[in-house]
N, C-alpha and C positions, 0 to 999 in steps of 0.2 A: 316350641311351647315349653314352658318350667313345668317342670312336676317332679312329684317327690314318688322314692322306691325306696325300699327296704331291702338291706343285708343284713343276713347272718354269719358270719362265721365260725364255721359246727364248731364241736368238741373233736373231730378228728385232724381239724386244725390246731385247734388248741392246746394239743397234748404234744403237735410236733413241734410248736411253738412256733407256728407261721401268721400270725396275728398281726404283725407288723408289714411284715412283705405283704401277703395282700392288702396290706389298709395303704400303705405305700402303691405297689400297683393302682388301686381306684384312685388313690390321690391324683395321679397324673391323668385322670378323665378330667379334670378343670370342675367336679363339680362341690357345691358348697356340703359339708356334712354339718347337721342341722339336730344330729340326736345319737347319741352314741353311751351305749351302756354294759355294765357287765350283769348277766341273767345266769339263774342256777333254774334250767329250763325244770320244770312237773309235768306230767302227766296230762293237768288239763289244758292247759297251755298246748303242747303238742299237740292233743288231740285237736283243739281250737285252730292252728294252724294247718295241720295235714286233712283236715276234715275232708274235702274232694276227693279222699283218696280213701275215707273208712271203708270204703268195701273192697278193695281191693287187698289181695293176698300179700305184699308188702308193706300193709301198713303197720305190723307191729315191728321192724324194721323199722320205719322210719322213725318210729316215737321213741325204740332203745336205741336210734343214732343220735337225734337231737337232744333229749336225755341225757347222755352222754352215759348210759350203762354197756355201750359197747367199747368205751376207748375209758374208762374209770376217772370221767371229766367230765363234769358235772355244768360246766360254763360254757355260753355260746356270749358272744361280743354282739350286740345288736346294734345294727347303724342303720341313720336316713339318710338321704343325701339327695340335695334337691338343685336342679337346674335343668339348662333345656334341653332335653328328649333324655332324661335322665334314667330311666328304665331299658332304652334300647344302649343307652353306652357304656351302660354295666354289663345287660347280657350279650353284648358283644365282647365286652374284656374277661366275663364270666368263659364264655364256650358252650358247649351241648352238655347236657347234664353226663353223659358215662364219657367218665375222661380219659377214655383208651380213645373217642372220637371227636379228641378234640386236639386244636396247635397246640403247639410246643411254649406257645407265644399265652393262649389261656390262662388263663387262673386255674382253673380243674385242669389244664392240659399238663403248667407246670408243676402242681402239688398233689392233683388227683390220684387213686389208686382202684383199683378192684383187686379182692382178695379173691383167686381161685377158688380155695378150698372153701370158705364159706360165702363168695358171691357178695359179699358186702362191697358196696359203691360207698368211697371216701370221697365226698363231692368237695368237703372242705366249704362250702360256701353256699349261700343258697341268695336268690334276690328274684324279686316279683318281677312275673313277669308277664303283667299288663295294668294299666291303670287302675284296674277294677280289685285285683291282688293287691295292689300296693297299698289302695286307701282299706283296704280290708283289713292287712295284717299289719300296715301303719298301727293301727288303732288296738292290735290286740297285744304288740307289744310296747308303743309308745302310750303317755296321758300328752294330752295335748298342751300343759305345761310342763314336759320336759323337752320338748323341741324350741330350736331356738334358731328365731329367722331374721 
């Protein structure tokens, strides 16, 4: 089945300058990338996307991760990319979100980090993961004329 998923690639990517290698790694998933942009994430935006997560004790973490007030990098690369079972062949080349548990072979396996001393997850990547995510956050960072099919 074709469908369309959303990638980020954080600011803790973007400061190590891995923006190409992973755009390179999903490349070789055979799928078509249909929206691709460069974002200087706010506030409400984050909070628009992590929203599942406002009550939990992490979430002001996640909004100075993708903010990029934790790495002084203010850009996240936002990509769509559309083809068939296109959500599950990302988060199979993605990996598990803490990238101490994931391959070697991962996206978070290869670039991911956890910082000890303050517990910050460098996931480097973030992509929906379900249908229902995808056309969600599709929409909260793409207009539907900047995708192109």
């Amino acid at each position: 089945m074709t469908e369309k998923t959303l990638v980020l690639i954080k600011p803790d990517a973007m400061v190590k300058r891995l923006a190409g290698n992973i755009i390179t790694d999903l490349y070789n998933l055979n799928l078509k990338m249909i929206g691709l942009k460069l974002v200087n994430v706010q506030r409400e935006l984050a909070e628009q996307h992590y929203s599942e997560h406002k009550e939990k004790p992490f979430f002001e973490e996640l909004i100075k991760h993708i903010t990029g007030k934790l790495h002084n990098n203010e850009n996240v690369i936002a990509i769509v990319y559309s083809g068939k079972n296109a959500i599950q062949k990302v988060r199979d080349a993605v990996g598990k979100t803490n990238p101490d548990e994931c391959k070697p072979y991962h996206i978070r396996g290869k670039y991911g980090k956890i910082h000890t001393k303050t517990n910050c997850h460098e996931t480097v990547i973030h992509a929906s993961d379900s249908k229902e995510s995808a056309e969600r956050e599709i929409k909260l960072w793409f207009d539907d004329g900047e995708l192109v099919e």
